[in-house]
VOPAGU-2260 file (C-alpha; in pm, 1 decimal, decimal comma):
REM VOPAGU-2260
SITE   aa  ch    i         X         Y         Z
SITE  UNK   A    0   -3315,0    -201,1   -2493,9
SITE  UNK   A    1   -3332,4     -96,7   -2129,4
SITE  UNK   A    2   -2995,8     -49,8   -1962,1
SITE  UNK   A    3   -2938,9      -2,8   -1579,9
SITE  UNK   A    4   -2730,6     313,3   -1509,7
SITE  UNK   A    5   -2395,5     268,3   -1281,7
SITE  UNK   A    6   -2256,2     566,1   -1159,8
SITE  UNK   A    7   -1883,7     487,0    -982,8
SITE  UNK   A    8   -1800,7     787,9    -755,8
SITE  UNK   A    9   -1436,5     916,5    -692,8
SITE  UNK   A   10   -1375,7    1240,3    -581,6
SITE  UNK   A   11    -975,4    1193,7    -705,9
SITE  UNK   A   12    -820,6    1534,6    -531,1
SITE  UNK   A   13    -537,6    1253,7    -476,2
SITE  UNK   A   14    -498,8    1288,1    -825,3
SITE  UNK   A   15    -398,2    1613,3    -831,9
SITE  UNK   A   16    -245,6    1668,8    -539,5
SITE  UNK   A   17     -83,5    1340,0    -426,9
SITE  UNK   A   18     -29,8    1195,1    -798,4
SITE  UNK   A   19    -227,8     922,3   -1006,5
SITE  UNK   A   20    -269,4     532,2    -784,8
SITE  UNK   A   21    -424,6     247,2    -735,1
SITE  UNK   A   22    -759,0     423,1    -631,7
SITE  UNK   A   23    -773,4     591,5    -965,8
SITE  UNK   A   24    -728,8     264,5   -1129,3
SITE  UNK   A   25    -951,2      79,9    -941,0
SITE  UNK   A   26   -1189,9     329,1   -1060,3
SITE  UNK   A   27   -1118,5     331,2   -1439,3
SITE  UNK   A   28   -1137,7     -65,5   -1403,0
SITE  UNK   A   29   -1476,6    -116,1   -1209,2
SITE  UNK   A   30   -1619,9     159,9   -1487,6
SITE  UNK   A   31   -1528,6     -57,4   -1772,0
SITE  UNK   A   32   -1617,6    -404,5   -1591,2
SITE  UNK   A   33   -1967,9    -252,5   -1564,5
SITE  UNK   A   34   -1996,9    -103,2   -1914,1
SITE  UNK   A   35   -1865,6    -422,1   -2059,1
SITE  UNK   A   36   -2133,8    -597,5   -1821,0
SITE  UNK   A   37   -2451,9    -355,8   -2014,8
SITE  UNK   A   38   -2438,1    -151,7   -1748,1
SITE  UNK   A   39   -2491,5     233,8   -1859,4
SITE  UNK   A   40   -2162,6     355,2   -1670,2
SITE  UNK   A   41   -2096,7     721,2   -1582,9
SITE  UNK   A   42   -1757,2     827,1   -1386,5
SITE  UNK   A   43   -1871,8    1078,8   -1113,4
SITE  UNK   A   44   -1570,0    1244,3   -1007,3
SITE  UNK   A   45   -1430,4    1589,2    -873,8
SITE  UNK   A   46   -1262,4    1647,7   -1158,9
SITE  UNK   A   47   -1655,3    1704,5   -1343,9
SITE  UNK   A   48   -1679,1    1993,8   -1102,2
SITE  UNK   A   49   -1357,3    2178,9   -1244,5
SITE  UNK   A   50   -1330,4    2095,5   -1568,4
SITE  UNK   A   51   -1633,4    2150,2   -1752,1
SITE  UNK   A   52   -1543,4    2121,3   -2105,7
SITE  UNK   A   53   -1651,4    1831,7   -2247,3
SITE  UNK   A   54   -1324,0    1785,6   -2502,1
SITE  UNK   A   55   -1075,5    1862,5   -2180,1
SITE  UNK   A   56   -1299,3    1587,7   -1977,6
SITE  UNK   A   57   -1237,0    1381,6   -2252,5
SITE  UNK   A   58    -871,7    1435,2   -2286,4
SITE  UNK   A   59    -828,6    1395,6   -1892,6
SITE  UNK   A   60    -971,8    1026,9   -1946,0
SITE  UNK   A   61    -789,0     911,9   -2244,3
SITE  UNK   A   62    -482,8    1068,7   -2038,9
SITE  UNK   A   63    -542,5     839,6   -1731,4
SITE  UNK   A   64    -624,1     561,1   -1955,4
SITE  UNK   A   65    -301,2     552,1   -2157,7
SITE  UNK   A   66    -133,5     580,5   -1771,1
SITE  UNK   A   67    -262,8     317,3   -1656,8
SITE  UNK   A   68    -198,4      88,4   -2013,9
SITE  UNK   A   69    -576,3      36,1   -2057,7
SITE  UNK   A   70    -682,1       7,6   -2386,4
SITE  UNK   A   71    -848,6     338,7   -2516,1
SITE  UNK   A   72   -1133,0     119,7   -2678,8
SITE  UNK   A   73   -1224,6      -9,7   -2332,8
SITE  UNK   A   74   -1347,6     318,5   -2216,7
SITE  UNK   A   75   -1604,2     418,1   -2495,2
SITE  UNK   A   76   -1949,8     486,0   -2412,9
SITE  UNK   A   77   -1778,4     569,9   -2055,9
SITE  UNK   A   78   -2030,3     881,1   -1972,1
SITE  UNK   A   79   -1843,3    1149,5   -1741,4
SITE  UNK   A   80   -2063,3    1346,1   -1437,3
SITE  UNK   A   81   -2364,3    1255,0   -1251,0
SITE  UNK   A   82   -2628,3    1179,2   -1489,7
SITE  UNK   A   83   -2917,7    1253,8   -1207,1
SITE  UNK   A   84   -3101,7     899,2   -1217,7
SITE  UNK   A   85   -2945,0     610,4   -1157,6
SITE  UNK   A   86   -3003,8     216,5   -1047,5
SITE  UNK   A   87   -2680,7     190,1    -890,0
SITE  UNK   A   88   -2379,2     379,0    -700,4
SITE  UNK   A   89   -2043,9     204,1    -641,4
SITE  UNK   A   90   -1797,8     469,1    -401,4
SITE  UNK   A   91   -1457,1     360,8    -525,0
SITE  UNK   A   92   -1260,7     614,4    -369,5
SITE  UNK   A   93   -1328,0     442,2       9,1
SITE  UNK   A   94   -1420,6     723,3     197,0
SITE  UNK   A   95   -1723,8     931,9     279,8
SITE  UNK   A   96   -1612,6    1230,3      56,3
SITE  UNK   A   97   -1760,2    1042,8    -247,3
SITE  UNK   A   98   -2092,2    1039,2     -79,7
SITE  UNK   A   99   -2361,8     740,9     -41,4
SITE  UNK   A  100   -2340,2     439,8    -252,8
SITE  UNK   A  101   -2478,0      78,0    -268,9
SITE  UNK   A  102   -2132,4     -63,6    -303,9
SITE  UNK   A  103   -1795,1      88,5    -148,6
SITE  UNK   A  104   -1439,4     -25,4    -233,9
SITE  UNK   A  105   -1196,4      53,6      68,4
SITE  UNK   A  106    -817,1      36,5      -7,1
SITE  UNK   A  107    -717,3      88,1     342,3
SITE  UNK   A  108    -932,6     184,0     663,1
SITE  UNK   A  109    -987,4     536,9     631,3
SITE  UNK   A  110   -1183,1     575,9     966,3
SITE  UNK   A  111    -818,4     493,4    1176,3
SITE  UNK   A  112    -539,3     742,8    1263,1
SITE  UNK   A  113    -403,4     833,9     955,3
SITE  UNK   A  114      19,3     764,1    1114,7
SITE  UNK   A  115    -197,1     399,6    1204,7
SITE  UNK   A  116    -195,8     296,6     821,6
SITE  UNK   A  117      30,9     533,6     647,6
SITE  UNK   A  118     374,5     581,7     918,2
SITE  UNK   A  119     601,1     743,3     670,2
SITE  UNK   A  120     365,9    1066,5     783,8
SITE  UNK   A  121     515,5    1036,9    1177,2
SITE  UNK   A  122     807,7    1226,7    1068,3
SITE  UNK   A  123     604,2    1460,8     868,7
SITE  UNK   A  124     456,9    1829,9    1022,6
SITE  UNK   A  125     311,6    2130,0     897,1
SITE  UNK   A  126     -33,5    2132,1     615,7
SITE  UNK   A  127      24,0    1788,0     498,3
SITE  UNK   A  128     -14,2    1628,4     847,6
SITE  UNK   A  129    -277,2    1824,4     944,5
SITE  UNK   A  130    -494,8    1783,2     642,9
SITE  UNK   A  131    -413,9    1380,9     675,4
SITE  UNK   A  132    -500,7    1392,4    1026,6
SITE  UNK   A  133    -859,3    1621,9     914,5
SITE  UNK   A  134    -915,3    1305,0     678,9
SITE  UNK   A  135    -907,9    1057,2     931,5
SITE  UNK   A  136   -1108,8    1259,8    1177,3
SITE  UNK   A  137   -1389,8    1313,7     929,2
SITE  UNK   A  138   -1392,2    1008,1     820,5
SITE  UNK   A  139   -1400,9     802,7    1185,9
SITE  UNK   A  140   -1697,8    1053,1    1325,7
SITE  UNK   A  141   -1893,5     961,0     977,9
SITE  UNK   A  142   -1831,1     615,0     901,6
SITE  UNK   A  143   -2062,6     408,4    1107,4
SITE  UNK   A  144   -2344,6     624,3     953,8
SITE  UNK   A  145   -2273,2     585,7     630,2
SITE  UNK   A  146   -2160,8     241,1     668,4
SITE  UNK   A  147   -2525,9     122,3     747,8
SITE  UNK   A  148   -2647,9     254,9     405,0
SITE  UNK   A  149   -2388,5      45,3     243,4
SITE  UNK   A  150   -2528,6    -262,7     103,3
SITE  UNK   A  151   -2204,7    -403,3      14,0
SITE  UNK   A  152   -1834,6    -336,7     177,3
SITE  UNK   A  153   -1533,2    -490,2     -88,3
SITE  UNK   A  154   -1202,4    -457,1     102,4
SITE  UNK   A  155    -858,8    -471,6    -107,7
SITE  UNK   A  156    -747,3    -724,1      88,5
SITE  UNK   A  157    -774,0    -977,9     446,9
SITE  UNK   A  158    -571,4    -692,8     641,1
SITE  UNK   A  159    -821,1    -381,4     525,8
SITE  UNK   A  160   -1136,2    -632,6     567,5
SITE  UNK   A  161    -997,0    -730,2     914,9
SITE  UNK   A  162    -975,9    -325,4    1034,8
SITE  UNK   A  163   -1306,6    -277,1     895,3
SITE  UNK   A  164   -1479,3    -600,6    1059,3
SITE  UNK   A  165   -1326,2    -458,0    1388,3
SITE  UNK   A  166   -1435,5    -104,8    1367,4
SITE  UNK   A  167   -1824,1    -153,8    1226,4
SITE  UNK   A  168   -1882,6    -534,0    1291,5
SITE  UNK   A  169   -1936,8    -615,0     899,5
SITE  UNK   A  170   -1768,1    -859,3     736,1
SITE  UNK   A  171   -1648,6    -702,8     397,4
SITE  UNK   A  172   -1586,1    -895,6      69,0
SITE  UNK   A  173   -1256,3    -934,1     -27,0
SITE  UNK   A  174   -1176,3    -835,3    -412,5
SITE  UNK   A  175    -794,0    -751,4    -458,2
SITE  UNK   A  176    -778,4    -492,2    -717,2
SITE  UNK   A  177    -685,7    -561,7   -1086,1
SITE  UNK   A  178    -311,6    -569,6   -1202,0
SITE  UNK   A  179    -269,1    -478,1   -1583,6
SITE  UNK   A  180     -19,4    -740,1   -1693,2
SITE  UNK   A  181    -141,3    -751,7   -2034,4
SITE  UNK   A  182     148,5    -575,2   -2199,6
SITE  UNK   A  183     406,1    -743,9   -1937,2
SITE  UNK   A  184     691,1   -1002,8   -2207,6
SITE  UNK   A  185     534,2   -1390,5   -2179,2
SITE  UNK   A  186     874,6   -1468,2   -2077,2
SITE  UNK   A  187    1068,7   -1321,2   -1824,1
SITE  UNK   A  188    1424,8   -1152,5   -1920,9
SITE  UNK   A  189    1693,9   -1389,9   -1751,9
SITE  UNK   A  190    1913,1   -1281,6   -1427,8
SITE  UNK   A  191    2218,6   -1244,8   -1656,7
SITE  UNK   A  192    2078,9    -973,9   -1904,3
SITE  UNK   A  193    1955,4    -778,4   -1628,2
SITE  UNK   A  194    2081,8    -402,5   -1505,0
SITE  UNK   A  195    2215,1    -347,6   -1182,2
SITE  UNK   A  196    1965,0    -165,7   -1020,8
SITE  UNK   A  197    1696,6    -192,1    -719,0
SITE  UNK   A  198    1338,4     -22,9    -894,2
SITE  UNK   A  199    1100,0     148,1    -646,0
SITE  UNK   A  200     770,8     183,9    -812,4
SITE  UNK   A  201     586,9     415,8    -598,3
SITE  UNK   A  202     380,8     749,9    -625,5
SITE  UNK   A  203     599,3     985,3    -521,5
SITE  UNK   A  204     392,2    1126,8    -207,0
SITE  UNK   A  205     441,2    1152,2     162,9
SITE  UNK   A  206     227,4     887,7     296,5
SITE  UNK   A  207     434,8     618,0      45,8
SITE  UNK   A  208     790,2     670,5     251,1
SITE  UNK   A  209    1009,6     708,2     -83,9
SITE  UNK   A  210    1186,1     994,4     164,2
SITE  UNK   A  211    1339,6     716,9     307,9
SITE  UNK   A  212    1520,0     518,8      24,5
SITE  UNK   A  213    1860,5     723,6      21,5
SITE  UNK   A  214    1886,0     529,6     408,1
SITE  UNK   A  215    1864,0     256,1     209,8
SITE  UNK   A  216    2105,7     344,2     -35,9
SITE  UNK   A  217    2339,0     394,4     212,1
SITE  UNK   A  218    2251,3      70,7     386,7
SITE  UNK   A  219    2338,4    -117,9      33,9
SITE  UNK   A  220    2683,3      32,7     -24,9
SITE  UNK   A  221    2780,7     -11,5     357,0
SITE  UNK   A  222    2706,2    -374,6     319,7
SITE  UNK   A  223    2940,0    -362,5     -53,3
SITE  UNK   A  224    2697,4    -365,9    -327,9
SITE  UNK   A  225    2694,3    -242,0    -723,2
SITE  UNK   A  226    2334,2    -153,1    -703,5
SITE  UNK   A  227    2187,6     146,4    -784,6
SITE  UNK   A  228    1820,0     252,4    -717,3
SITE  UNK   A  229    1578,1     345,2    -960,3
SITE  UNK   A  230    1255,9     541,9    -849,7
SITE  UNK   A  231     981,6     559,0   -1093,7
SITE  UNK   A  232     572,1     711,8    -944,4
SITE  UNK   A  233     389,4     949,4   -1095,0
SITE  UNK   A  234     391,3    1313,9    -883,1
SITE  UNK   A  235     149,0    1543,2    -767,0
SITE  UNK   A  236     178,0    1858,6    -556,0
SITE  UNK   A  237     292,9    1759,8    -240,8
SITE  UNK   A  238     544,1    1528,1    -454,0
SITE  UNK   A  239     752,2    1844,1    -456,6
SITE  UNK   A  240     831,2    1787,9     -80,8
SITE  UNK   A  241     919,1    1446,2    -100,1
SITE  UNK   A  242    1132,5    1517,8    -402,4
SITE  UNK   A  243    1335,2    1766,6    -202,0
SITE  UNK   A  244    1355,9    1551,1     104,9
SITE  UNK   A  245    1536,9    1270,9    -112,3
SITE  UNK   A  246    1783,7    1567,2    -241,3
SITE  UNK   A  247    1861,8    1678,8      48,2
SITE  UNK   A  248    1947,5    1303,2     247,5
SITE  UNK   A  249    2100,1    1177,5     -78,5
SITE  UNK   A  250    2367,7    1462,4     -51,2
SITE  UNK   A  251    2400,6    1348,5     358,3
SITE  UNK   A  252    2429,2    1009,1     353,6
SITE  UNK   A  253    2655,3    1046,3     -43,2
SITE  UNK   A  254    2455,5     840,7    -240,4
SITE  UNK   A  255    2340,6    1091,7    -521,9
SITE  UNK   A  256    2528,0     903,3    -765,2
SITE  UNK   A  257    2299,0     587,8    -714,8
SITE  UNK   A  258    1981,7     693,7    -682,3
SITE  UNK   A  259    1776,1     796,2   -1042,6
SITE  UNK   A  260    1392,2     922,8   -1006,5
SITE  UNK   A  261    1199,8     910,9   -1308,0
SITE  UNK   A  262     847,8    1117,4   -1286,5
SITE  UNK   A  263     521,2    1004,6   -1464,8
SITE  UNK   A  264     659,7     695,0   -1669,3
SITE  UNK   A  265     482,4     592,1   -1968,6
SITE  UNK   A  266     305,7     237,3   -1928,6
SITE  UNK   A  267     564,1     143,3   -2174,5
SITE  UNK   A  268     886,8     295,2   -2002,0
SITE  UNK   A  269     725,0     148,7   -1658,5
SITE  UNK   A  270     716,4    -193,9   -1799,5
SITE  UNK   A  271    1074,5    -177,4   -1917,3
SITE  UNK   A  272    1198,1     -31,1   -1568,2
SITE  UNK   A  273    1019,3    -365,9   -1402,2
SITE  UNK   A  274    1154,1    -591,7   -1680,0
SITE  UNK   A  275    1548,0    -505,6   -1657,8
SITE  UNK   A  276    1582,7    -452,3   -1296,7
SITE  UNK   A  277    1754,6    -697,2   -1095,4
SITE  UNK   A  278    1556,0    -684,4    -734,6
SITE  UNK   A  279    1196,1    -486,0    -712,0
SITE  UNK   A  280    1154,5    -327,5    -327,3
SITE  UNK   A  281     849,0    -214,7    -197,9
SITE  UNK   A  282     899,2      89,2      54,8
SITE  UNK   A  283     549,9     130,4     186,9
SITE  UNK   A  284     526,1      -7,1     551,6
SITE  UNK   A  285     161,8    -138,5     634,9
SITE  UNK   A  286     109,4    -155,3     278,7
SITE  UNK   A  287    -259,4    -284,1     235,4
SITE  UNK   A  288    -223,4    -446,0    -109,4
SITE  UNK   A  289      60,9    -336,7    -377,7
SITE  UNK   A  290     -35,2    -353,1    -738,1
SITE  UNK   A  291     306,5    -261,1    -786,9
SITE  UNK   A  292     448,4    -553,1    -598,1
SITE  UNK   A  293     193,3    -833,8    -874,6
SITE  UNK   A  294     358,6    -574,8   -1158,3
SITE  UNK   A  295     741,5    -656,3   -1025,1
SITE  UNK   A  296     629,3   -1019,2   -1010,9
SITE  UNK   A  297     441,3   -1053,4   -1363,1
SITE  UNK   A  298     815,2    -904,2   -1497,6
SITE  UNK   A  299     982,8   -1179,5   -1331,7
SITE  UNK   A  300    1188,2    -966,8   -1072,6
SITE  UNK   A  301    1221,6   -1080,4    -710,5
SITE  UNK   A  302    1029,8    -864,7    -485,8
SITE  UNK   A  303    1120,5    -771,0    -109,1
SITE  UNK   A  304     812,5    -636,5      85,1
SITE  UNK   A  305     744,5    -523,5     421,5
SITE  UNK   A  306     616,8    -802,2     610,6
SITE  UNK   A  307     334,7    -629,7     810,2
SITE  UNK   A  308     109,9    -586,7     496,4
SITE  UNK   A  309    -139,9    -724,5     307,2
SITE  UNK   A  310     105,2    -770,0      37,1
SITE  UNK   A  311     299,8    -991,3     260,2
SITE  UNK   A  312     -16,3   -1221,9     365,1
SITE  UNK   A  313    -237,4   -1213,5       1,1
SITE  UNK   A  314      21,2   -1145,4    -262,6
SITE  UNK   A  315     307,3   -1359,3    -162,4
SITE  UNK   A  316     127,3   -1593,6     103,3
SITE  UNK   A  317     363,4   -1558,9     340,3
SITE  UNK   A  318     611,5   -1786,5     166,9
SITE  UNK   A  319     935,8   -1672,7     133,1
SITE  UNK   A  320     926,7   -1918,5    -180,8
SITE  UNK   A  321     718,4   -1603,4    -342,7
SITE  UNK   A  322     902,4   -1303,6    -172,0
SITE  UNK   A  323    1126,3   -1225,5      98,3
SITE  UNK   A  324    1000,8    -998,5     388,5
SITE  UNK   A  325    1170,4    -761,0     581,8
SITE  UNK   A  326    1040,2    -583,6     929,9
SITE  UNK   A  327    1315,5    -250,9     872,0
SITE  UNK   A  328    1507,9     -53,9     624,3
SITE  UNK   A  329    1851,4    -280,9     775,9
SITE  UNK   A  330    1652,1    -634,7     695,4
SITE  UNK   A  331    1585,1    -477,0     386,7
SITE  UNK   A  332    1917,1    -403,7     263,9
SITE  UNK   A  333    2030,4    -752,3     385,4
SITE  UNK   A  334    1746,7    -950,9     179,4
SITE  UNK   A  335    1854,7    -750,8    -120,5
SITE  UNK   A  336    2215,4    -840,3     -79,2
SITE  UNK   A  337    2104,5   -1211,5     -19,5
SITE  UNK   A  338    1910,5   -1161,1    -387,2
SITE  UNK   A  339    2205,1    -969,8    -527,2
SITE  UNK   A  340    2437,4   -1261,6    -475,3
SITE  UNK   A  341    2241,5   -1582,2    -448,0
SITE  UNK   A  342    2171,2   -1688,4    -832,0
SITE  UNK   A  343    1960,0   -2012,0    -694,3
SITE  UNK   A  344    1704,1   -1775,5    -441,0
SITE  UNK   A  345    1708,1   -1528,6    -716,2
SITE  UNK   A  346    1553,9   -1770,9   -1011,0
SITE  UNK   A  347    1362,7   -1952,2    -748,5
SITE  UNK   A  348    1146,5   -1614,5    -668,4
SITE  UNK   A  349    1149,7   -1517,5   -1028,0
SITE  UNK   A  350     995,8   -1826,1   -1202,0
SITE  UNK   A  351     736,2   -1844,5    -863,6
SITE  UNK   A  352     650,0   -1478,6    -874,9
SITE  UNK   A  353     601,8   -1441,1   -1244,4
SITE  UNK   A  354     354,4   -1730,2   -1179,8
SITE  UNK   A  355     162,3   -1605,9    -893,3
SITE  UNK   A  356     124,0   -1261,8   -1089,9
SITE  UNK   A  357    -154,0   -1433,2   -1310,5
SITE  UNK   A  358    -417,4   -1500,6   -1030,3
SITE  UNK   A  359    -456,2   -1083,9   -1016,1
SITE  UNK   A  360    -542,0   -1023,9   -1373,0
SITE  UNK   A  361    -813,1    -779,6   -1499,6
SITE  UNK   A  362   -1001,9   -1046,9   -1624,4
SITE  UNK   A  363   -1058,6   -1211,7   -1323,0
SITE  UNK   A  364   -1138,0    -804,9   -1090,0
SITE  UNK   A  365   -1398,8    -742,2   -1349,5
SITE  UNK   A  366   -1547,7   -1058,9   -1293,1
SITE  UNK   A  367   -1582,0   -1052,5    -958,4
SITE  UNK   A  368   -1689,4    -695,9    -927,1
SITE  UNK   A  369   -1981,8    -728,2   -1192,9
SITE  UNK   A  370   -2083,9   -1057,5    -995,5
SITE  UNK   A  371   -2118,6    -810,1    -636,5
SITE  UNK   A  372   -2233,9    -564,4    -795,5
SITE  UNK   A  373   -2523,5    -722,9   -1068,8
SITE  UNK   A  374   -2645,1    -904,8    -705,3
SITE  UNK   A  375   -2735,5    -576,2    -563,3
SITE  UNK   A  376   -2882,4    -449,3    -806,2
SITE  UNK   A  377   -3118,7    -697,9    -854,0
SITE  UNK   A  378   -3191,9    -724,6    -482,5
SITE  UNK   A  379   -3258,9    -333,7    -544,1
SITE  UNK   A  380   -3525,4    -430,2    -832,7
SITE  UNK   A  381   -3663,4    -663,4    -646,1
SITE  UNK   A  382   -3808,1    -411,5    -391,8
């Protein structure tokens, strides 16, 4: 029985040096949407290049796969490398480092100013701004090339599609990525047998801002409150510098007693962190989607999110009946009080969040990525 071969390309040096994300998953989930689809799926990726034992390449997927919660099953007959012919490329990284493709998946618009989309970096100097800034120069003087061999452009959401639509001129199709809340309890844990604690899910990197939450901590027991904040993201190699950074404020602004970082969380441990915390807050300004922000609402927790994102506009509407926005690290602090002491608002966002979670299932990504992606490949047979 003839089956067409998919390759999906990610070069994942994120991976290693910024820590595992929503890229990565995005990746592992448009692999097995196409393999589950009878599409002959191989996972063309950087990490091919370096590892070349075929038991470590194996071990490196199962490892991601048990990250991310995905069942190991899901992933067999998964090939790993570039198997020389194929009918189809999908670029799910979003940049031109992956190389041509029929179908690209952008999380953010790559082609801009790097400090545009990502302005945690502002503050930042030395190898990690420059190498940021190399990325976005790269990208810009190559992407109008490579965008015409694109057949098909999938944005993560309405704010990356609009960048995109005003840099090349192409509409994109929107697919929000997949949110695994499979394993999350039918039921959300009630306000009263909750812990007293903000959780930040985040990968601990410097484009992602977590430098900044021991402001915040200081914000929150200026304005009187009990809560202490959890961090939980998985790290990579310039993780070390953001790790020292929240050190050294949480000494200077005397908040090291209420702020807790947990590194690399099992799927298990993450869903238990999201289940028992009282308030979720997202730290990334401009953020263009958020899986973590669907996770926080499939566990029932009231989220706060910046309000210039795509978070803000696709996840929660723009209904503060969903979420409550914030503009700066001082609105922040005050919406979390409001949460912290408002039992009504806080039960209102919990039963309306844990409901919203459910339109951003896995079920419904791998639909919608087969459908883009079957239609181009048939237009491609066609010829």
């Amino acid at each position: 029985m003839f089956m067409p071969i998919a390759v999906v390309r990610h070069h994942m040096m994120s991976l290693e040096y910024l820590g595992a994300g929503g890229s990565e998953y995005v990746t592992l989930e448009t692999a097995i949407a196409l393999n589950k689809a009878g599409f002959d799926v191989y996972l063309d990726t950087i990490v091919n290049k370096k590892i070349m034992d075929k038991l470590a390449l194996a071990k490196y997927l199962y490892n991601l796969t048990t990250f991310y919660g995905i069942p190991v099953e899901e992933v067999y007959g998964i090939g790993l490398g570039d198997p020389g012919h194929k009918d189809i490329v999908v670029n799910t990284s979003g940049d031109v480092f992956s190389g041509s493709a029929d179908v690209i998946y952008l999380h953010f618009p790559p082609f801009e100013d790097v400090e545009s989309y990502y302005p945690s970096l502002k503050s930042l100097r030395g190898i990690i701004k420059f190498l940021g800034s190399m990325y976005s120069y790269i990208n810009k003087a190559l992407y109008r090339i490579a965008f015409k061999k694109f057949k098909t452009i999938i944005a993560n959401s309405s704010v990356t599609a609009r960048h995109v639509e005003n840099f090349i001129g192409r509409k994109p199709v929107v697919i929000h990525p997949p949110v695994n809340i499979d394993l999350f309890p039918k039921n959300p844990i009630p306000r009263e047998f909750r812990e007293n604690y903000v959780l930040v899910v985040s990968r601990i990197s410097p484009e992602k801002g977590v430098q900044n939450i021991p402001i915040l901590a200081r914000k929150l027991v200026e304005r009187g409150s009990r809560l202490r904040i959890v961090i939980a993201g998985s790290l990579g190699k310039f993780g070390k510098i953001v790790l020292s950074r929240i050190y050294e404020l949480s000494f200077k602004y005397d908040v090291e007693d209420k702020i807790e970082i947990v590194i690399n969380p099992s799927r298990k441990r993450l869903i238990q962190l999201y289940c028992n915390a009282l308030i979720y807050f997202h730290i990334t300004p401009k953020e263009h989607f958020g899986i973590s922000i669907v996770e926080s609402m499939a566990s029932g927790t009231p989220t706060v999110i910046p309000i210039d994102s795509g978070a803000w506009i696709d996840v929660a509407q723009t209904s503060t009946e969903l979420a409550l926005p914030y503009k700066d690290i001082d609105e922040a602090a005050d919406k979390i009080i409001m949460l912290e002491n408002d039992k009504f608002l806080w039960r209102k966002l919990s039963q309306n969040g844990f409901k919203r979670a459910k339109d951003f299932d896995r079920t419904s990504f791998h639909e919608k990525i087969c459908k883009v992606v079957s239609e181009i490949y048939y237009e491609k047979r066609k010829r």
